[in-house]
C-alpha positions, 0 to 999 in steps of 0.5 A: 163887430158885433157877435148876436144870438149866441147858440153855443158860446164853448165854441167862442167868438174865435171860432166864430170868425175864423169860420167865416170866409172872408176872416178865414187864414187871419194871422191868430194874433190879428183874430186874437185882435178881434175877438178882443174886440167883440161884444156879444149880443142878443136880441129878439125878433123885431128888434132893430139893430141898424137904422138906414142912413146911420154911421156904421161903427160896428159890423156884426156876425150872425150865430144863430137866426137871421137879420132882415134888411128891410126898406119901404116901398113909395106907398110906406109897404115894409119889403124884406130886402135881404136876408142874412142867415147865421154865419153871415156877416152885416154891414161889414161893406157899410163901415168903409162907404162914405154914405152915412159915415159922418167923418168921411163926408166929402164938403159941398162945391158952392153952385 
């Protein structure tokens, strides 16, 4: 996982998840677990942080702004698909999907 745009890093990354509602109740030593395991990171507006069809190996979890999941239409048109405001979680679904998880792939069936 991955924590972007810090606004007040003295509430800290615990915080941040046992805020949102899908990590909410966690034993503390499974949230001391993830913070551990967080990074934090900040980027700038325009900024690419996933690429469509690539392997999720991390989620993230917005602090402050937002990300933007755009798509392209037929006619090469960028769409905002879907916004995520802060304390909204990315690509958390991605991580447990086959589709763009290399060593999830199912082999092809000869036709």
């Amino acid at each position: 996982m991955t924590f972007i745009n810090n606004c007040d890093a003295a509430s800290g990354p615990g915080a941040w998840l046992n805020a949102h509602p899908l990590l909410q109740g966690l034993p503390p030593s499974v949230l001391q677990k993830l913070v551990e395991q967080a990074e934090l990171r900040h980027y700038r507006s325009g900024d690419i942080v996933f690429h469509e069809g690539a392997t999720a190996h991390h989620w993230l979890l917005v602090v402050q702004g937002s990300v933007e999941l755009v798509r392209f239409s037929s006619n090469g048109q960028e769409r905002i698909f879907h916004s995520y405001p802060s304390g909204q979680s990315v690509a958390e679904v991605a991580m447990f999907m086959r589709v763009g998880r290399d060593s999830c792939k199912k082999p092809q069936k000869p036709t």
